[in-house]
C-alpha positions in Angstrom: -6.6 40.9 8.6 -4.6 38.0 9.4 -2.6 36.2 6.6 -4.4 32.3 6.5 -1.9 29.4 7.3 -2.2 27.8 3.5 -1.2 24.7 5.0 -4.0 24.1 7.3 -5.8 20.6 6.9 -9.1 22.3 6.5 -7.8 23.7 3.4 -7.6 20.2 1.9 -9.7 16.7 1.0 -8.7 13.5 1.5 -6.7 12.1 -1.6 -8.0 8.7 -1.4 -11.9 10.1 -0.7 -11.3 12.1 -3.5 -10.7 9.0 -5.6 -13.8 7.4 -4.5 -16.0 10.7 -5.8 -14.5 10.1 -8.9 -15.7 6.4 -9.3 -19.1 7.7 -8.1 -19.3 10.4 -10.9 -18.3 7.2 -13.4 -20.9 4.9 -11.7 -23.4 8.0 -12.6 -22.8 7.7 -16.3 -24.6 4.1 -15.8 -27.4 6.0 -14.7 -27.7 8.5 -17.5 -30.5 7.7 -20.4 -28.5 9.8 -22.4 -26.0 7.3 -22.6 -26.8 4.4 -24.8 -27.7 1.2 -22.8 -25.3 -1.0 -23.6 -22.6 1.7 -23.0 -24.5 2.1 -19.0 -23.4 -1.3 -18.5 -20.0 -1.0 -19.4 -19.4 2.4 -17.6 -21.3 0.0 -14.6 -18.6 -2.6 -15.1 -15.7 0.0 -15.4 -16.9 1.6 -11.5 -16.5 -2.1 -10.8 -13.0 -2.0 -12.0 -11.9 0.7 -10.9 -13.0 -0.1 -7.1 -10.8 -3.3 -7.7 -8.1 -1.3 -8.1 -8.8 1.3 -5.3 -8.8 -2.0 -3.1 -5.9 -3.5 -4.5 -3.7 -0.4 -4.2 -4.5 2.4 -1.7 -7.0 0.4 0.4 -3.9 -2.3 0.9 -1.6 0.7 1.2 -3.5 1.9 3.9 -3.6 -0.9 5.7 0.2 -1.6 5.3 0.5 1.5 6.7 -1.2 0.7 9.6 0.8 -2.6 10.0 3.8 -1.1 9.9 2.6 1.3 13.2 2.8 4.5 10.8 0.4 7.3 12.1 1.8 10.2 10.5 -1.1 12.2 8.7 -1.3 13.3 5.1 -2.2 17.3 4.4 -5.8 16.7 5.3 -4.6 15.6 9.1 -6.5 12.2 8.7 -4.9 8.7 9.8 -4.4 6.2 7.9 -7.2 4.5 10.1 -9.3 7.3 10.2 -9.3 7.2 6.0 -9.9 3.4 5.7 -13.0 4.2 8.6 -14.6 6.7 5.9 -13.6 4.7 3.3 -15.4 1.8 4.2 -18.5 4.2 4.9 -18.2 4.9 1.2 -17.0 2.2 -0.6 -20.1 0.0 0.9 -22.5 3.0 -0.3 -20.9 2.7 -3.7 -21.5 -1.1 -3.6 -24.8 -0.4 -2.4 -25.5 1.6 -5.5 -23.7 -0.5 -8.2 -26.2 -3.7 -7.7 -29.5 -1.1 -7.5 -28.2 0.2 -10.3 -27.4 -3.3 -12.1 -30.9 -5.0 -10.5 -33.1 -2.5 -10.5 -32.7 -0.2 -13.8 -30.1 -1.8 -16.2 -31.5 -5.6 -16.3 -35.2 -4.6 -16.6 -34.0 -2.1 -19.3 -31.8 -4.4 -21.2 -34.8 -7.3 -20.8 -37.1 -4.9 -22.2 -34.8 -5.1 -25.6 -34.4 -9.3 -25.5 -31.5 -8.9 -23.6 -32.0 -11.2 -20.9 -30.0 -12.3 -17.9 -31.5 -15.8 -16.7 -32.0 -17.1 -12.9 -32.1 -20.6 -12.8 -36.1 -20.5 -12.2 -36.8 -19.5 -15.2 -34.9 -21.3 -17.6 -37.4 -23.6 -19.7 -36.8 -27.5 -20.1 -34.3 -27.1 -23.8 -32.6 -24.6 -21.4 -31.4 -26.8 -18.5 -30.9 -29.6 -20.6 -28.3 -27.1 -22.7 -26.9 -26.1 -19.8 -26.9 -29.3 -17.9 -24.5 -30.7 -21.1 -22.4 -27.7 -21.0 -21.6 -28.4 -17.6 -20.7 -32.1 -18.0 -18.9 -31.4 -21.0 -17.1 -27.9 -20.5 -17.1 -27.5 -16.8 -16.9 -30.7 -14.5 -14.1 -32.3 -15.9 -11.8 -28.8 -15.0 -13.4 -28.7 -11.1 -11.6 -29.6 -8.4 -13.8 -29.5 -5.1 -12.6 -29.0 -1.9 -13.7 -30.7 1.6 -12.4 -29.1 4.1 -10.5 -31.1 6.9 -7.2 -31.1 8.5 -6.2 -33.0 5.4 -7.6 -30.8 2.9 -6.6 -27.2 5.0 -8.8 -24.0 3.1 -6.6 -23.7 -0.5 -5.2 -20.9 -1.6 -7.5 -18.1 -3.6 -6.5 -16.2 -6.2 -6.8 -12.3 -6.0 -10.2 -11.3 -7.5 -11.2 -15.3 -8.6 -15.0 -16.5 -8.4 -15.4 -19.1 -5.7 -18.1 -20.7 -3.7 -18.3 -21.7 -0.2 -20.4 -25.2 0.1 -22.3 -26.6 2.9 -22.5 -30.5 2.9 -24.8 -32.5 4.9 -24.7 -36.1 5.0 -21.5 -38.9 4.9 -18.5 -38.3 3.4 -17.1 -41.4 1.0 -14.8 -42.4 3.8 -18.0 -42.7 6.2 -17.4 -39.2 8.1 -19.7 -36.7 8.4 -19.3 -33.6 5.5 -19.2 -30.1 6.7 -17.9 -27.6 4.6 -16.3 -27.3 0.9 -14.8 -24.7 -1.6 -15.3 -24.8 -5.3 -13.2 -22.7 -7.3 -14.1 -21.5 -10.9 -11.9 -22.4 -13.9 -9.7 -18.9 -14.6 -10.0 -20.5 -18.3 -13.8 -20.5 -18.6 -16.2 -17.6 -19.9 -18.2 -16.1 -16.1 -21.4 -15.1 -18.8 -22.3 -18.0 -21.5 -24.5 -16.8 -24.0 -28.0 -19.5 -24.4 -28.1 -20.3 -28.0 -31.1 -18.9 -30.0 -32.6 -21.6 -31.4 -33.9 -23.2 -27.8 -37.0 -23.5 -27.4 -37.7 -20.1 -25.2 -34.5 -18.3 -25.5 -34.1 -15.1 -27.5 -31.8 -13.3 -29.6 -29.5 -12.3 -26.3 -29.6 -14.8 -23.8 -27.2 -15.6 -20.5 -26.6 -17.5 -17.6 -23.9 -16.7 -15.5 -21.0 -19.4 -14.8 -21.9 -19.3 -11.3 -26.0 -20.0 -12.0 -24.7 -23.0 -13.6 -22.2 -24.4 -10.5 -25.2 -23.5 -8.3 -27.7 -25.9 -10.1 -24.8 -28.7 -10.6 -23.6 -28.0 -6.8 -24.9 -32.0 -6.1 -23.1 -33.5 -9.3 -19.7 -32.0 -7.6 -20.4 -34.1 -4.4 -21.7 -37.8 -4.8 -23.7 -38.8 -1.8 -23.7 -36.0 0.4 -26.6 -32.8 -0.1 -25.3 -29.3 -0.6 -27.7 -27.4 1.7 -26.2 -23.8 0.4 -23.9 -22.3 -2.2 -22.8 -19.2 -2.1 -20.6 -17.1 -4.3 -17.3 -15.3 -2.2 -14.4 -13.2 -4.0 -11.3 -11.9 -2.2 -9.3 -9.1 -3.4 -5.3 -8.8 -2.4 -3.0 -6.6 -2.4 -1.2 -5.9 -5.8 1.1 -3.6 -5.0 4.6 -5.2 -5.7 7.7 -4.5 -4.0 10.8 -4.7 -5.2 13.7 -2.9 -3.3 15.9 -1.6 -6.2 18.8 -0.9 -3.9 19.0 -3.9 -3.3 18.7 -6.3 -6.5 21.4 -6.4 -9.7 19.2 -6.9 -12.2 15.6 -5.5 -12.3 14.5 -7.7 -15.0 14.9 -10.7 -13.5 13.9 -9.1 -10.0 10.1 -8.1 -11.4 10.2 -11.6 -12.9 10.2 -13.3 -9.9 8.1 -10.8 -7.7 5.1 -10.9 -10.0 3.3 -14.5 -8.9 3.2 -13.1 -5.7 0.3 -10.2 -6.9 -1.9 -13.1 -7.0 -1.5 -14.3 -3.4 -1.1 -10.6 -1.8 -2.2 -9.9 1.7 -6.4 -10.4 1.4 -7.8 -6.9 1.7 -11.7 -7.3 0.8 -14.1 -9.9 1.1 -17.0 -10.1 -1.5 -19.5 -12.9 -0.3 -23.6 -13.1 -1.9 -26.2 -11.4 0.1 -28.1 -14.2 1.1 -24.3 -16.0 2.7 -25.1 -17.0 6.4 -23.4 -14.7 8.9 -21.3 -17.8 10.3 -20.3 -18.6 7.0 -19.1 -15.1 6.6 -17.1 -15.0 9.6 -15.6 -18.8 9.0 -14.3 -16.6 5.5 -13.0 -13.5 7.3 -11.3 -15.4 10.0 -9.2 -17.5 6.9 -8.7 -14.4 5.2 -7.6 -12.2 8.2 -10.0 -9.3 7.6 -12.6 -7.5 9.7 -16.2 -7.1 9.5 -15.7 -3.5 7.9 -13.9 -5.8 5.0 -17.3 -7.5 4.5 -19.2 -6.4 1.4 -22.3 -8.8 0.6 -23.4 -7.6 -3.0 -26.9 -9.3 -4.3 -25.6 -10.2 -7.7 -22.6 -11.2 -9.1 -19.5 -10.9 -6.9 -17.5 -10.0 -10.5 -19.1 -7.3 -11.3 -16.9 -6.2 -14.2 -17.2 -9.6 -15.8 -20.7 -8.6 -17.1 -18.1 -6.2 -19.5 -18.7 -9.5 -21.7 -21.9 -8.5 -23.1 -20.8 -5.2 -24.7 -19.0 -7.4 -27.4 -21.4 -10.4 -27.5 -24.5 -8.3 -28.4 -24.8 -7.2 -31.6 -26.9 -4.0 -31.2 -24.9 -0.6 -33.0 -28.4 1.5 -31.3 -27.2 0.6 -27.7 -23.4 2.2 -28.5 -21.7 4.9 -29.3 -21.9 5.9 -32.9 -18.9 4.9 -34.7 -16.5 7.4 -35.6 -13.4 7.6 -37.8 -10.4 10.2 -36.0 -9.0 12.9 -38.3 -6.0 13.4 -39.9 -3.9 16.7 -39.7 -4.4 18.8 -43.3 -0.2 18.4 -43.4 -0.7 14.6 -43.4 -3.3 13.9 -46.2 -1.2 13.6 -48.7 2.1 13.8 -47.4 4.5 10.6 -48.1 7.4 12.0 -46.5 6.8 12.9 -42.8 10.3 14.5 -42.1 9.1 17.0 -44.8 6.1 18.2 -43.0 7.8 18.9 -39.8 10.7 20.3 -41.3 8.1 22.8 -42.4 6.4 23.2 -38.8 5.0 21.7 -35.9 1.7 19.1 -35.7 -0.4 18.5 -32.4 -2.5 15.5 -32.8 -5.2 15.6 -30.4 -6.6 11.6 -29.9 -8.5 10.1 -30.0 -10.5 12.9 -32.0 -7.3 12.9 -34.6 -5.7 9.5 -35.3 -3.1 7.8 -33.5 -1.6 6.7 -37.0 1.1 9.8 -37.9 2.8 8.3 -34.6 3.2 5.0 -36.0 4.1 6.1 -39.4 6.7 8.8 -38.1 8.5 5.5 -36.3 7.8 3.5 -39.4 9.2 6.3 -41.7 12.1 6.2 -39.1 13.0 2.7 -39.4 13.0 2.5 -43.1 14.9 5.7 -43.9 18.8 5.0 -45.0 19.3 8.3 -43.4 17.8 7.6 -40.5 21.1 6.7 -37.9 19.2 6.1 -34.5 15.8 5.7 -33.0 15.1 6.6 -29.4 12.1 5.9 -27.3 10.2 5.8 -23.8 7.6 2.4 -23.5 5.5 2.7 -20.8 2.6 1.2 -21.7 2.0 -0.2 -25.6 0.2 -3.3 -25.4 1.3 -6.9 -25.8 1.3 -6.7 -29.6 2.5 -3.4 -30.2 2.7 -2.0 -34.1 5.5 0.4 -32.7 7.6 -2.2 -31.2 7.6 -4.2 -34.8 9.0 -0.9 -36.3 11.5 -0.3 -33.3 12.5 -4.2 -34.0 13.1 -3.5 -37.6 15.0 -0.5 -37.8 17.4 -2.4 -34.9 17.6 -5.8 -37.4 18.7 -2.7 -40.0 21.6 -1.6 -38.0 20.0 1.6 -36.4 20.9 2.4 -33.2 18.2 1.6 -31.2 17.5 2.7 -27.5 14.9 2.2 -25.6 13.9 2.6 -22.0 11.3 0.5 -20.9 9.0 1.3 -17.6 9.1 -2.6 -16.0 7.1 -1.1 -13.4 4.0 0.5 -15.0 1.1 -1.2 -12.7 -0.5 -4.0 -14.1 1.8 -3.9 -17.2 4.9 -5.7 -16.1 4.9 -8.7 -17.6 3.6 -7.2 -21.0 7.0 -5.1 -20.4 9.4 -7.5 -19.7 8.1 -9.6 -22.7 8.7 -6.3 -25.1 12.2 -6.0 -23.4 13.4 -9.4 -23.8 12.3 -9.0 -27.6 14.0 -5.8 -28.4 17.2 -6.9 -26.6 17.1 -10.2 -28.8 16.8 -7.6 -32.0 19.8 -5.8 -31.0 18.1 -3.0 -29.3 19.6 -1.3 -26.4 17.0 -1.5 -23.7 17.6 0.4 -20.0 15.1 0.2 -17.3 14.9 4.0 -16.8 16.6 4.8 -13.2 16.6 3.1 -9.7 13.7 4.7 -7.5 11.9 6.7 -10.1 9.5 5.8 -13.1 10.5 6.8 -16.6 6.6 7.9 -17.3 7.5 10.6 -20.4 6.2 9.9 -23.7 8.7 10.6 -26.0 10.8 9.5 -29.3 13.2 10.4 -30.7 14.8 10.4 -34.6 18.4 11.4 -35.5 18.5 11.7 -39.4 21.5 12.7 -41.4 20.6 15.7 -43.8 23.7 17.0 -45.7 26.6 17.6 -43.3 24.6 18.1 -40.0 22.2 15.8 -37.7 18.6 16.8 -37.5 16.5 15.9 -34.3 12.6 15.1 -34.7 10.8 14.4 -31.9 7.4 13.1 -30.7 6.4 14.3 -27.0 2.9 13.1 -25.9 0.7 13.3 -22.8 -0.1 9.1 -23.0 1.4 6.1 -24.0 2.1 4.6 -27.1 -0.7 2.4 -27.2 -2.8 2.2 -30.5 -6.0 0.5 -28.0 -5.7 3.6 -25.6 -5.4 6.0 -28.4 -9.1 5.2 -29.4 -10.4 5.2 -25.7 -8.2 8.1 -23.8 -8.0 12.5 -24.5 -4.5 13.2 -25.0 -2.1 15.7 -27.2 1.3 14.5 -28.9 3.6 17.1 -30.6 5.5 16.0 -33.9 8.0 18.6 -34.1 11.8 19.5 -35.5 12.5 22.4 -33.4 16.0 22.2 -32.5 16.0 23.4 -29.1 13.2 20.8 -28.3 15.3 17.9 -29.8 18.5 18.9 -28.4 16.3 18.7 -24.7 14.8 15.4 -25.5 18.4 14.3 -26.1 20.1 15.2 -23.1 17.0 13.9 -21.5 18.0 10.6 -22.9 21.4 10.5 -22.5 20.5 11.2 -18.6 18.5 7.7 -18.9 21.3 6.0 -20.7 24.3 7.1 -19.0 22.8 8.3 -15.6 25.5 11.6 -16.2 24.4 15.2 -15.3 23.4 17.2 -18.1 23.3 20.4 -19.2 20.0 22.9 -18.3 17.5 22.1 -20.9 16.3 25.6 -23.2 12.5 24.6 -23.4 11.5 21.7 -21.9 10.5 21.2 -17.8 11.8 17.9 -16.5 11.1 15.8 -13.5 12.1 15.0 -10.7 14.4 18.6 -11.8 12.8 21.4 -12.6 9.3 20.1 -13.3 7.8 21.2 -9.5 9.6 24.8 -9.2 9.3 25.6 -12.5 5.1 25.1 -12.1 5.3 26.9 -8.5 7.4 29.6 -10.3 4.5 30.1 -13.2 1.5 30.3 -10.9 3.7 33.1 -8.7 4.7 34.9 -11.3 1.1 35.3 -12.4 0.4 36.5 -8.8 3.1 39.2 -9.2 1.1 40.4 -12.4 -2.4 40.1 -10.8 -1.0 42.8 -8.2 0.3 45.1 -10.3 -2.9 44.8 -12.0 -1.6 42.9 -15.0 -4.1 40.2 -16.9 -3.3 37.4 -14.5 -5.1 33.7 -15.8 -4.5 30.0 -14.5 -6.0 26.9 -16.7 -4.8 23.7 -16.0 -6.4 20.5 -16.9 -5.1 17.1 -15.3 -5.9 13.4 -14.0 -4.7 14.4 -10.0 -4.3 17.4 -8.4 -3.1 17.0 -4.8 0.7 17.7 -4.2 0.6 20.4 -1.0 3.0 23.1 -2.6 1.2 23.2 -5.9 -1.9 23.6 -4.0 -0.7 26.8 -1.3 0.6 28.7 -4.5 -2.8 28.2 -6.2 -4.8 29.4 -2.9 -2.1 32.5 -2.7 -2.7 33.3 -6.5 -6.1 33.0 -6.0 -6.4 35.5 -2.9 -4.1 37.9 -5.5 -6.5 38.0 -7.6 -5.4 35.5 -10.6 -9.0 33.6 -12.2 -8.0 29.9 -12.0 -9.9 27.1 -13.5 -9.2 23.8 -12.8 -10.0 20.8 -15.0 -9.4 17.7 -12.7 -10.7 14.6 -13.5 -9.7 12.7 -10.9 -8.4 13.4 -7.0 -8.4 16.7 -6.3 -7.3 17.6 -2.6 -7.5 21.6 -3.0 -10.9 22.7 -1.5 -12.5 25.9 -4.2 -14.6 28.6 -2.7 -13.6 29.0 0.5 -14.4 32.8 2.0 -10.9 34.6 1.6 -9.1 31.6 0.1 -10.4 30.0 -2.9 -13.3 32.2 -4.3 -10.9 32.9 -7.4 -11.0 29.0 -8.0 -13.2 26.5 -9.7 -12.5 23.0 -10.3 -14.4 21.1 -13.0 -14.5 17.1 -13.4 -15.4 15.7 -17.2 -16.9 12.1 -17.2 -17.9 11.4 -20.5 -17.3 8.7 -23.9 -13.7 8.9 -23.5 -11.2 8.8 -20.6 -9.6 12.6 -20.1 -5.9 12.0 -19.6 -4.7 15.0 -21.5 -2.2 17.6 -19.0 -2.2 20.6 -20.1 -1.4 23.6 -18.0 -2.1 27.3 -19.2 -0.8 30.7 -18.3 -1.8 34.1 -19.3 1.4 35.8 -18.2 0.0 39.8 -19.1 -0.6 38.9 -22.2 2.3 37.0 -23.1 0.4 33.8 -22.9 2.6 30.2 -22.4 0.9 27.1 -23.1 2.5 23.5 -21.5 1.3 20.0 -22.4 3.2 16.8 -20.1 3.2 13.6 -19.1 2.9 14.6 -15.0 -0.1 14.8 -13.1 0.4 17.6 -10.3 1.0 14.7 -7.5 4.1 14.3 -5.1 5.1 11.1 -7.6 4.9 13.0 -10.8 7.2 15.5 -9.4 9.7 14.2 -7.1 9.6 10.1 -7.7 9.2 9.9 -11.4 10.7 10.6 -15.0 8.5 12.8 -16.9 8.6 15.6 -19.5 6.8 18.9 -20.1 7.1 20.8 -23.3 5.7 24.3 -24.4 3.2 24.9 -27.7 5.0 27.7 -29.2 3.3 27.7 -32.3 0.7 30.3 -32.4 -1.7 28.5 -33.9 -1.9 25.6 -32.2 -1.9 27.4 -28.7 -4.6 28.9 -29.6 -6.4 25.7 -30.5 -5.6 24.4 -27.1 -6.7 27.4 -25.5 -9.6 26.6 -27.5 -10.0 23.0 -26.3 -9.7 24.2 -22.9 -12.6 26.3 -23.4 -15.0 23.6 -24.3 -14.6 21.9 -20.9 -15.1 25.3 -19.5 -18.4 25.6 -21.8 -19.6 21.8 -20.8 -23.1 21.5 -19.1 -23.3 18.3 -19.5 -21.0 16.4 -18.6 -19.1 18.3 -16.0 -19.2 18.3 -12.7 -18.4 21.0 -10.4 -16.5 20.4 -7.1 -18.1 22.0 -3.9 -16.1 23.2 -1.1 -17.3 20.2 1.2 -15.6 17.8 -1.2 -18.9 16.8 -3.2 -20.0 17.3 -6.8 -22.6 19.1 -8.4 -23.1 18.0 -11.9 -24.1 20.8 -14.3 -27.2 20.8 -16.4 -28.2 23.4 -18.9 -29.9 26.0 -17.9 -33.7 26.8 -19.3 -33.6 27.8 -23.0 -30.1 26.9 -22.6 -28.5 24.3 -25.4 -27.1 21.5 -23.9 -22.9 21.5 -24.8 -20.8 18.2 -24.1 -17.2 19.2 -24.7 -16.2 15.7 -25.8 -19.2 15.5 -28.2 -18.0 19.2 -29.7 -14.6 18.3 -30.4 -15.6 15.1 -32.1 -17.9 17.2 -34.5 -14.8 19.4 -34.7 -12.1 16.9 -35.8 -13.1 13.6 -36.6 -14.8 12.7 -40.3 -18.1 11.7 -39.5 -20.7 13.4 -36.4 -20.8 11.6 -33.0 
């Protein structure tokens, strides 16, 4: 029999198609009546969201791509304009979905529990008077209509801001006749206004959208003239920003000035109301440059995500999650001295199940300790008002040496990141911007204490960012730990950022762009050497994105050795499972549940001599070869086995997990008859945290 060609493109799905699967396996959880209701409109809100984004970045990738003339193929042998065809097939079947989902099962659910979204028919008489003084008052003294003439050319809209497209019969105050006119909504104004109470009609839960309200004031914005339609339109841009780092001397400043252009990007999708005439379509996509195919007339609100609003407004505990409070480690309960504990032996907090706190108190610890002589971190993402930073500001006020390298480019979180910079420079920090052409994504810190005559390394390496929000919302594993061969990597590791030098091999950790990619692709074929020589041979691996091509052949040659692999993607996957000959060896399980999965963790049974990895890197060309990150072993028995253990609660999920098919779909898993149902998330919640789920 021949050997297959494990580079042929029907060996692998579309990355970007991929991605779209996943937001349809989110926009499922909206469906689910075992989700509580409230928590169905947020997941609806975050499939919103997260098409944004798909728009925003790959969608105006994509199309860059085409600009530019490239027609080079990815693994899969698709175009670029063969991808954005099939994603526009999708994406408006998505669409589709979201609003049936929104119109048709979550609003006459919520109304049957007084949570009530109002049309402007059936507000009662208290109502539009409420409303008509909330416009006068709050809203048309911040409007600035548009006619449109060859005085008043169509203005610039912002990426992913609620307009409306007007159209004007009648004279204009100059005597000409009126044709067409844009209103655009105040950025600073709520898009859902709760109804008070106490009107006569209204209950507990009331709203009216912003744009209900500039619909039934459309008149009031014009004097004289008769709006014979209003319709709602939203444009989303391209985000991506581009900064050529060859090319500038200072990054800072460089990101500084790039970032107002994100909200004037290239237009990339056009949002308009269902019931938008056709030629008032086409006027839009002729000023925004885009195609029919960029047409997506939704029969709701064209911000979606905006409903996200109502979560937080509406006080009902029944319709959310049930609170919980994260564990703490046994080590920590009643430990005041944190250097102690580790001294002792490792911790693996597992979050948000375990509690985010030991982190900030290891870095608190840090900065107040006289022995303490410098502090050394990674910020990719922390937030804008970061507990960690404070500490980090501190111990540099005290006279610690302070270094940290700050990710300006972490999508979406620039400007949060230059603000942190500028701060911690102004403390005395040293800050570095990680290195020219690749992203400093590991999560790690670092502590150099003084103890007797010698310098003692502690460390924190995690799988996510140091962001306290995040930690209550994402899966992810970070390892406290002294082990000296660890510290004495994450060192060198950081001198590397610093001083941009060579340094030595590291003894434990994998790093990228180094030794991250081989060292993987050397794991997976050393466990097909033992699956032929009849050795216990066993892949796990559980990350966000799995689509790098090399990654990918070694697991389809492991798999036809023999070597049981189980995949845990949550994301893009592009490798194809069960394929006759190939891929019968491999499953590949999705997890869409409560909380985001972001943990990596990557498993190997190595005849018995198991080795257990957790990292920062997804398996994707960037996390390999165009980023910064850091993979470290969990060498203590004990916890490896608890990971293992983890592991094998997504691998026992029937609920939540979804199983990719060969064709590129999912299957989601239900229990089978006489079967109990088994959520993995739910489990390790019952496992770890101090009160049930």
């Amino acid at each position: 029999m021949d050997t297959p060609d494990l580079r042929s493109p029907e060996l692998y799905l579309n990355r970007q198609l991929s991605m779209l699967e996943f937001n349809r396996r989110v926009l499922e959880q909206a469906r689910d009546q075992a989700t509580p209701l409230l928590e169905r409109l947020k997941f609806l809100c975050i499939a919103s969201s997260n098409l944004d984004e798909f728009f925003e970045i790959r969608v105006a990738g994509l199309k860059q791509a085409l600009e530019m003339g490239a027609t080079q193929a990815g693994p899969d042998n698709r175009t670029p304009q063969e991808v954005l065809r099939e994603i526009g097939l999708r994406a408006h079947e998505i669409v589709t979905e979201q609003y049936r989902v929104l119109n048709d099962v979550l609003v006459p659910e919520l109304a049957t529990h007084d949570i009530r979204f109002l049309r402007r028919s059936e507000w009662g008489a208290e109502q539009r008077d409420w409303v008509r003084d909330y416009f006068y008052s709050s809203l048309l003294p911040v409007l600035s209509p548009l006619g449109l003439d060859p005085a008043h050319p169509f203005p610039q809209v912002l990426n992913k801001s609620l307009n409306f497209i007007v159209s004007l019969e009648g004279k204009d105050a100059f005597g000409r006749n009126s044709g067409l006119a844009v209103v655009q909504a105040p950025r600073a104004l709520p898009r859902i206004i709760h109804l008070p109470p106490e009107l006569e009609g209204s209950g507990p839960w009331d709203f009216v959208f912003l744009s209900s309200i500039i619909h039934a004031h459309v008149n009031d914005l014009f004097p004289g003239m008769n709006a014979r339609g209003c319709y709602q339109f939203r444009v989303t841009r391209n985000s991506d920003l581009y900064v050529d780092e060859e090319e500038v001397d200072d990054l800072l400043r460089a990101m500084e000035g790039e970032l107002p252009s994100r909200r004037y990007g290239d237009a990339v999708r056009l949002e308009v109301a269902a019931n938008c005439p056709e030629h008032m379509s086409d006027f839009l996509l002729e000023e925004f440059e885009l195609g029919r195919d960029d047409l997506y007339q939704v029969n709701g609100p064209v911000n979606l995500n905006r409903l996200l609003a109502v979560f937080d407004l509406v006080d009902r505990p029944d319709f959310k999650y049930a609170a919980f409070t994260p564990g703490l480690p046994a080590q920590f309960a009643h430990a005041s001295d944190l250097f102690k504990v580790l001294r002792d032996r490792d911790v693996l907090l597992h979050h948000p199940y375990e509690s985010f706190a030991p982190v900030v108190e290891f870095l608190r610890q840090a900065a107040a300790d006289p022995e303490v002589l410098a502090i050394k971190q990674t910020l990719y993402r922390t937030g804008p008002d970061s507990v960690l930073v404070d500490h980090l500001v501190v111990a540099a006020r005290a006279g610690k040496e302070v270094t940290v390298v700050v990710e300006l480019r972490a999508r979406f979180d620039e400007e949060a990141n230059i603000k942190l910079a500028n701060r911690l420079q102004e403390a005395g920090a040293h800050v570095v911007y990680g290195v020219v052409g690749h992203k400093t994504h590991a999560k790690m810190i670092l502590v150099v204490r003084r103890e007797g005559r010698r310098l003692s390394h502690y460390v924190h390496l995690g799988t996510g960012n140091y962001h306290s929000r995040t930690a209550r919302l994402y899966t992810d594993y970070g390892l406290l730990t002294a082990d000296r061969q660890i510290g004495e990597d994450v060192h060198r590791i950081f001198l590397q950022l610093t001083s941009l030098g060579k340094v030595s091999a590291l003894s434990k950790l994998l790093e990228s762009p180094f030794t991250l990619h081989e060292g993987m692709v050397a794991k997976i074929e050393r466990e097909a050497e033992h699956a032929r020589a009849g050795h216990e041979a066993r892949i796990i691996v559980k990350v966000n994105s799995l689509v790098e091509p090399r990654v990918i052949q070694a697991l389809y040659a492991a798999g036809m050795a023999g070597v049981s692999i189980d995949l845990i993607v949550r994301g893009m996957c592009s490798l194809r499972p069960g394929l006759p000959g190939i891929s019968e060896n491999i499953r590949v399980r999705s997890v869409i549940g409560r909380f985001l999965e972001h943990t990596r963790v990557f498993y190997f049974a190595n005849a018995g001599a198991a080795e257990l990895y957790c990292s920062s890197a997804d398996w994707m060309e960037r996390n390999f070869f165009r980023r910064v990150e850091a993979c470290f072993p969990i060498t203590d028995t004990e916890l490896r086995t608890r990971v293992l253990d983890d592991l094998q609660c997504y691998l026992d999920d029937n609920c939540q997990a979804w199983e990719l098919q060969s064709d590129g779909s999912y299957q989601r898993l239900t229990p089978a008859p006489d079967t109990p149902a088994y959520a993995a998330q739910i489990e390790l919640l019952r496992r770890r945290s101090e009160t049930g789920y």
